[in-house]
C-alpha positions in Angstrom: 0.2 -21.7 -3.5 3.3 -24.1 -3.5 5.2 -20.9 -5.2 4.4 -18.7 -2.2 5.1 -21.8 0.5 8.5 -21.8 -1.3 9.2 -18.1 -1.2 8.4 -17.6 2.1 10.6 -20.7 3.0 13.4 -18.7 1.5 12.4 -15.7 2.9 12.9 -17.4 6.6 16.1 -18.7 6.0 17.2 -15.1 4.5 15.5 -13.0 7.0 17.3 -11.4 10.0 15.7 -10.1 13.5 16.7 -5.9 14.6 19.9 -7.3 16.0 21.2 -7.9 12.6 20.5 -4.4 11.2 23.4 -2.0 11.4 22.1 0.9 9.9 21.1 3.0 12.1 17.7 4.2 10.1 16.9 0.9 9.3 17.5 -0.5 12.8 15.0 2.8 14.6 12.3 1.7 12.3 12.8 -1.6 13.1 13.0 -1.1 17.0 10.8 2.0 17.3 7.5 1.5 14.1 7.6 -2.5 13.2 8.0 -4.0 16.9 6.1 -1.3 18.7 3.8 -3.5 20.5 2.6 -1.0 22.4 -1.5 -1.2 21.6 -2.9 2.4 20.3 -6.3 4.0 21.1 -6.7 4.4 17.0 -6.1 0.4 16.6 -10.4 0.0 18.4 -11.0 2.8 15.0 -9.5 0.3 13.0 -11.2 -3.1 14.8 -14.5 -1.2 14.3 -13.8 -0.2 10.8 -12.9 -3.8 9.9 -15.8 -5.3 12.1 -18.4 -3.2 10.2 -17.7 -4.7 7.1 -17.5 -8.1 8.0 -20.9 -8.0 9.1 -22.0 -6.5 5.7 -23.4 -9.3 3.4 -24.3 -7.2 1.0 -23.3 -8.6 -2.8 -21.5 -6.5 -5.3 -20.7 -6.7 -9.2 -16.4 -5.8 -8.5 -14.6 -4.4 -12.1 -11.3 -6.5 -11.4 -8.7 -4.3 -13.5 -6.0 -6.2 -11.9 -4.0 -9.5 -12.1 -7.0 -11.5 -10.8 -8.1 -13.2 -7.4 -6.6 -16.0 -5.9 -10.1 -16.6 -4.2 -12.5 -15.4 -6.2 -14.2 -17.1 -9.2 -17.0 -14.8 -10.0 -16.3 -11.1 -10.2 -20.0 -11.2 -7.6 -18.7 -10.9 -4.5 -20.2 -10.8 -0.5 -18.8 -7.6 0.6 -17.6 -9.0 4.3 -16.0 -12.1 2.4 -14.1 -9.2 0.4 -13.1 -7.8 3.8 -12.2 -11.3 5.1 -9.9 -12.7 2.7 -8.7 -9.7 0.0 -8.2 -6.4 2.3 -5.2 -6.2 4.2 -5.0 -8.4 7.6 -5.3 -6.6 10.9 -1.8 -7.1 11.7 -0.9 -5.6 8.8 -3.4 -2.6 9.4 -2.0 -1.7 12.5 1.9 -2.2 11.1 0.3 0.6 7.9 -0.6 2.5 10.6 2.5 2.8 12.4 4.7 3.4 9.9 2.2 6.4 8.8 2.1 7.5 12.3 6.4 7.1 12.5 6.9 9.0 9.2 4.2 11.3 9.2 3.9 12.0 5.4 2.2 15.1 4.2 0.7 13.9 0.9 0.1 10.1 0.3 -0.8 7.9 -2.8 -2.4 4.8 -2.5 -3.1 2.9 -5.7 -5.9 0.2 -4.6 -8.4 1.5 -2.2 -10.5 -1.6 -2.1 -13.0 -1.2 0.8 -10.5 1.0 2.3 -9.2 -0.7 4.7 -5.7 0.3 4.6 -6.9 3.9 3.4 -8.2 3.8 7.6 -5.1 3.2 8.3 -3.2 5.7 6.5 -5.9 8.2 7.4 -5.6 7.4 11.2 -1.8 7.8 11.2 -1.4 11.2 10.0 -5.0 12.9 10.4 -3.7 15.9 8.9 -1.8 14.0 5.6 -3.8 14.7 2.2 -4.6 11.1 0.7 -5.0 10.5 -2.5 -6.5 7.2 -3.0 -7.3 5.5 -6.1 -9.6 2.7 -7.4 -10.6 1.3 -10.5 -14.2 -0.6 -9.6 -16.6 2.4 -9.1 -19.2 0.0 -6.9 -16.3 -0.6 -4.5 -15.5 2.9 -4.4 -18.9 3.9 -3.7 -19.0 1.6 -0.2 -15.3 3.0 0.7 -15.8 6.5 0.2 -19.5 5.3 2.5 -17.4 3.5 4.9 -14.7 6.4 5.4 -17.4 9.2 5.8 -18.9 7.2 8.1 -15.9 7.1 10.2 -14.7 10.7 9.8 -11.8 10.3 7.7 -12.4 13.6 5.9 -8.9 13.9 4.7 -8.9 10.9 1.7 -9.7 11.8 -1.5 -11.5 9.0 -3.2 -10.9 8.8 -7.1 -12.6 6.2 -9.4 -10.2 5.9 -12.1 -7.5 3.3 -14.5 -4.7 3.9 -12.6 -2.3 3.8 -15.8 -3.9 6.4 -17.2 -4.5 8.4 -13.7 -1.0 8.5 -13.2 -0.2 9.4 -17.0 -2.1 12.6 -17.0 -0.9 13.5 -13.7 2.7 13.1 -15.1 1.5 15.5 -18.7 -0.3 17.5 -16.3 -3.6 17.1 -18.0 -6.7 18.6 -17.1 -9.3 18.2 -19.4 -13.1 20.2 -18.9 -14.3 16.3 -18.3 -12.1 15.5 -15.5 -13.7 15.9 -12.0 -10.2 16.1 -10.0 -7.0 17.9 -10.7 -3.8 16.6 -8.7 -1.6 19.2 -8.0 0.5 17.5 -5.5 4.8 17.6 -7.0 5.6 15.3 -4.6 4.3 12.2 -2.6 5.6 11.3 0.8 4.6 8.0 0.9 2.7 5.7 -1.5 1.3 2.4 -1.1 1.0 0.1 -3.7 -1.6 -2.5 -3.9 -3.3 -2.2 -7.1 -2.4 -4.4 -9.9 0.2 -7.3 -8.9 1.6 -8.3 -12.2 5.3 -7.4 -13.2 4.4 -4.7 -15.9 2.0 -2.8 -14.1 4.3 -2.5 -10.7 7.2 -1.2 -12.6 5.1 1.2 -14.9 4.0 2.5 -11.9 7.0 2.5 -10.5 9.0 4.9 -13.6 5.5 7.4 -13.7 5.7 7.9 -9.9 9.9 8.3 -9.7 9.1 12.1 -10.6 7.9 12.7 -7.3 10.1 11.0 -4.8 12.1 13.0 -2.3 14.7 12.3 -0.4 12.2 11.3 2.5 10.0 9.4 0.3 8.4 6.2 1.6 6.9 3.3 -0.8 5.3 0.2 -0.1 4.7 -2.5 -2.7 2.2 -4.6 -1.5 2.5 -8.8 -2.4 6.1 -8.3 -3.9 6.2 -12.6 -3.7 2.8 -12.6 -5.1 4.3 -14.8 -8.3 7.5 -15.4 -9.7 6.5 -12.2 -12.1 6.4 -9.8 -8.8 9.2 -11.3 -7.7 11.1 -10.4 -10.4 9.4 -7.2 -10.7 10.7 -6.5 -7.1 14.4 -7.5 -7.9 14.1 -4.6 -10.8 12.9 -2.0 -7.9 15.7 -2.9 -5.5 18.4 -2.7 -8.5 17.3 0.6 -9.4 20.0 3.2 -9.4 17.8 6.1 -7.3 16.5 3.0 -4.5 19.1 3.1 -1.9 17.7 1.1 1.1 14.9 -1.5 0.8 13.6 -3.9 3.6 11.4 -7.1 2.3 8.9 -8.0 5.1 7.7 -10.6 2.6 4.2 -9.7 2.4 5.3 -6.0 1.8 8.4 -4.6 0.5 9.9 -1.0 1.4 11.8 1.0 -0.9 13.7 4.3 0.4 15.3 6.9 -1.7 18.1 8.1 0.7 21.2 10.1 -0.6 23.3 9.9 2.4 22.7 5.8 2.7 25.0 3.4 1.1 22.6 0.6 -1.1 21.7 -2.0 1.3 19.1 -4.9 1.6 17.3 -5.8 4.2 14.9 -9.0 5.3 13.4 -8.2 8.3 10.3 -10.4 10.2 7.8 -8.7 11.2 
């Protein structure tokens, strides 16, 4: 906890408002997708989403692949206390949202579906996008592939898988007689990355998935000042020689793959 207060001491002191941002890419996201405060008819589709699952009590035994909870002790967990304190914020819903709706990818990857409350979000900004959506506990699977039936979000995909070894095969293009699924996809518009936050697994995800970037591509690491380890994991991405633009939000950071932009940096409140 005093590691985060720190870093997001530092990120205030480093971060700049739209009147700062000269790049004209950077500064119409800014302006027209993070401080659209416009309200949205698809933002009561979210409320209700989220609101349905905080009133859900139910318990569940959750297969924790990851680099752990912050909150949880016991891997037995109340499914709206799930929804309360691990899935992503309203706020942060809506911003998903908008940045799906400003985009509008065709194919998306998300690695963590959780209860699926960003998958909502993703599937609410581009209706017709094909998701891809991936999670390693198969009893929290189950209730997010329930809970986006129930709302009519026909166009996610849910797969129950390890997502080191999802992404492996997709790279080798394997498709064995025991495999349900077969991704086909060459490219992915936009991914979002909230799945494992430890150093290693962000930047092995990171080189498997670099095949498919285009020169539109749009990534989102989720909890990039999770711990000094994603920290430094996100230092890595931004230094990469194919990243050309990135904006840290602090909770999320944004990595773009843009020919025609010069390498820039941004910290931007949102």
């Amino acid at each position: 906890m005093l590691f985060q207060i720190k870093s997001y001491l530092k990120f205030l002191w480093n971060s700049k408002n739209e009147h700062a941002v000269h790049s004209p890419f950077v500064f119409n996201l800014v302006t027209k997708c993070f401080f659209d405060t416009k309200s949205k008819p698809k933002y009561s589709i979210l409320k209700e989403y989220r609101n349905s699952l905080l009133e859900n009590k139910t318990t569940i035994e959750v297969t924790d692949f990851g680099a752990g909870s912050k909150v949880f002790k016991s891997n037995t967990r109340q499914i709206n206390k799930i929804a309360k304190t691990a899935g992503i914020s309203s706020k942060r819903a809506e911003l998903l949202f908008r940045i799906t709706n400003y985009f509008q990818p065709d194919t998306i990857l998300e690695i963590g579906t959780s209860l699926g409350l960003a998958t909502s979000a993703l599937a609410l900004g581009n209706p017709k996008a094909k998701i891809t959506t991936l999670e390693g506990c198969p009893n929290t699977m189950v209730l997010a592939k329930n809970q986006l039936q129930l709302f009519n979000m026909s166009n996610a995909e849910c797969i129950t898988t390890e997502f080191h070894s999802f992404l492996e095969k997709r790279n080798s293009s394997l498709n064995t007689s025991t495999e349900h699924y077969k991704l086909n996809t060459e490219h992915f518009s936009l991914i979002y990355f909230d799945g494992n936050h430890s150093k290693n697994a962000t930047l092995e995800y990171f080189e498997l998935l670099l095949p498919t970037i285009t020169n539109d591509s749009v990534w989102i690491f989720d909890d990039i000042h999770w711990s000094p380890e994603m920290e430094e994991a996100w230092k890595m991405i931004k230094n990469h020689p194919k990243v050309t633009v990135t904006i840290d939000t602090f909770q999320w950071g944004l990595v773009f793959f843009r020919q025609e932009q010069p390498k820039e940096h941004f910290v931007i409140r949102t």
